[in-house]
VOBA-1610 file (N, C-alpha, C; in pm, whole numbers, padded with zeros to 5 digits, always signed):
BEGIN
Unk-07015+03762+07443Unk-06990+03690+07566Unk-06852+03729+07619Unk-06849+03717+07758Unk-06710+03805+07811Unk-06640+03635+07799Unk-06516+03638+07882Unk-06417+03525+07880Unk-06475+03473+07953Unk-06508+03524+08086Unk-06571+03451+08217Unk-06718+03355+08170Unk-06756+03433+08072Unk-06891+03321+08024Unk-06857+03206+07960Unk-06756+03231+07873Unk-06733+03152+07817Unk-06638+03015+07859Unk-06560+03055+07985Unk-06469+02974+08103Unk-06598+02880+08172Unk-06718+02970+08180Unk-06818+02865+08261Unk-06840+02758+08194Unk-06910+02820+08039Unk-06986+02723+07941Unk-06899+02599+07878Unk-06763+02633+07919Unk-06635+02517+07816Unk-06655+02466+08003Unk-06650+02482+08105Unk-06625+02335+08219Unk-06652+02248+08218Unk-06784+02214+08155Unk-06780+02050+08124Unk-06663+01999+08029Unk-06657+02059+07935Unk-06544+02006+07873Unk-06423+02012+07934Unk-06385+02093+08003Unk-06251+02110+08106Unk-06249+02007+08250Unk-06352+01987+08293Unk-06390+01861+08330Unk-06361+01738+08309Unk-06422+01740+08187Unk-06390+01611+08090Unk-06234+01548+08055Unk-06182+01684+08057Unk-06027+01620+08032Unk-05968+01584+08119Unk-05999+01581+08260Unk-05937+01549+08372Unk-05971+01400+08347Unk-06036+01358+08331Unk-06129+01232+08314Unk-06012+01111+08259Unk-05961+01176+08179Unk-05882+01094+08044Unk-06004+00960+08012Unk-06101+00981+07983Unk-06153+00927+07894Unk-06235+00956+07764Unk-06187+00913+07673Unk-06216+00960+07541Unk-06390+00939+07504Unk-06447+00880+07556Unk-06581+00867+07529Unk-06659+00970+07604Unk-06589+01006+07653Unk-06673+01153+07745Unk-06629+01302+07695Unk-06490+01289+07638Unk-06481+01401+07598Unk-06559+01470+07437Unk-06578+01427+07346Unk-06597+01437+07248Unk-06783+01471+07309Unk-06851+01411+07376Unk-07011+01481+07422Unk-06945+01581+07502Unk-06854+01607+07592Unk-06834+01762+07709Unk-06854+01847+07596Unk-06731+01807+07469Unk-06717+01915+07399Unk-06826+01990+07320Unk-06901+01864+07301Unk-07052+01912+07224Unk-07152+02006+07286Unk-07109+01960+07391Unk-07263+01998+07457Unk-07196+02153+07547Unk-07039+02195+07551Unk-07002+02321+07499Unk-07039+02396+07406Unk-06975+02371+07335Unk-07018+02439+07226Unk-07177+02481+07160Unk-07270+02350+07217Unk-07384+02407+07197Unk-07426+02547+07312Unk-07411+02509+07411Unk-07380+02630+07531Unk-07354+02741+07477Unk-07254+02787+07440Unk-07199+02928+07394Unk-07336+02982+07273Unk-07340+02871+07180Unk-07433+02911+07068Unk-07607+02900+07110Unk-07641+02837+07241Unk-07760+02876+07295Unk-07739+02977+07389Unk-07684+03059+07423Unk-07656+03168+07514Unk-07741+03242+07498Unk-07812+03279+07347Unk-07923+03401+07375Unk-08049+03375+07396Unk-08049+03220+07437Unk-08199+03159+07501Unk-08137+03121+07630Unk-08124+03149+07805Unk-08043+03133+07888Unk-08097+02970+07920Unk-08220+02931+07913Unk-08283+02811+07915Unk-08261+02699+07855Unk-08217+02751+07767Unk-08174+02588+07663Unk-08022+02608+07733Unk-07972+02722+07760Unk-07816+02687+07723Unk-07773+02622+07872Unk-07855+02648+07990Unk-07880+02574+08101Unk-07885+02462+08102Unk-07973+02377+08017Unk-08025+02254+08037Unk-07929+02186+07977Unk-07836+02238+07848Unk-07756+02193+07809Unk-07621+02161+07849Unk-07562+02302+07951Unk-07466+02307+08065Unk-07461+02199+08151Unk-07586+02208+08220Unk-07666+02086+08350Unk-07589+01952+08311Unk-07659+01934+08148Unk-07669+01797+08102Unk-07453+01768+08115Unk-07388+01817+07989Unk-07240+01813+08002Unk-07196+01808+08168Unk-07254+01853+08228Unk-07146+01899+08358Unk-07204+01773+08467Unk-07319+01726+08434Unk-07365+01600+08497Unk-07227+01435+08445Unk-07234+01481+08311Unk-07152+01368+08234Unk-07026+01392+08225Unk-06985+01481+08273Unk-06862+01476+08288Unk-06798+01460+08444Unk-06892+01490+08532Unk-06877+01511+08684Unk-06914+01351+08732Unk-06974+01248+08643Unk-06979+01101+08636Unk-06822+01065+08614Unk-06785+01121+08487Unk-06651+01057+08455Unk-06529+01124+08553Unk-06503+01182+08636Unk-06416+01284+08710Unk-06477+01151+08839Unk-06538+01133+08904Unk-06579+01073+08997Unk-06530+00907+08952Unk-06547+00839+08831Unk-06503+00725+08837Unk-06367+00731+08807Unk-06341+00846+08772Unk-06148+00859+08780Unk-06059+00882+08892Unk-06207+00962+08960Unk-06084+00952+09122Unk-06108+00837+09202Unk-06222+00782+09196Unk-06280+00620+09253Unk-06129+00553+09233Unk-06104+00497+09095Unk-05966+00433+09066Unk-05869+00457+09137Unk-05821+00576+09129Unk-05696+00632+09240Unk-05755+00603+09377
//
């Protein structure tokens, strides 16, 4: 995997830290890391991307709501 794949597949988790909430980061990070290690099925590692970047793009949205 080049850097650039791997910059995509960690955004939920990079996401997540904007968040500052700890209950979201610890699933971004999971569901990273499963990403990189489903990469040679592009389908799972999609659905898995989708899923993190949905849950973290929840928590980024109720963090800027606050502000």
């Amino acid at each position: 995997m080049s850097a650039l794949q791997i910059t995509i597949a960690a955004l939920p988790f990079l996401l997540s830290l904007v968040s500052r909430n700890c209950n979201v980061i610890a699933p971004c990070l999971l569901v990273s890391i499963l990403t990189v290690l489903l990469s040679a099925e592009p389908h799972r590692a999609v659905m898995a991307w989708c899923a993190g970047t949905l849950i973290a793009a929840v928590a980024v949205r109720e963090r800027l709501r606050v502000l």
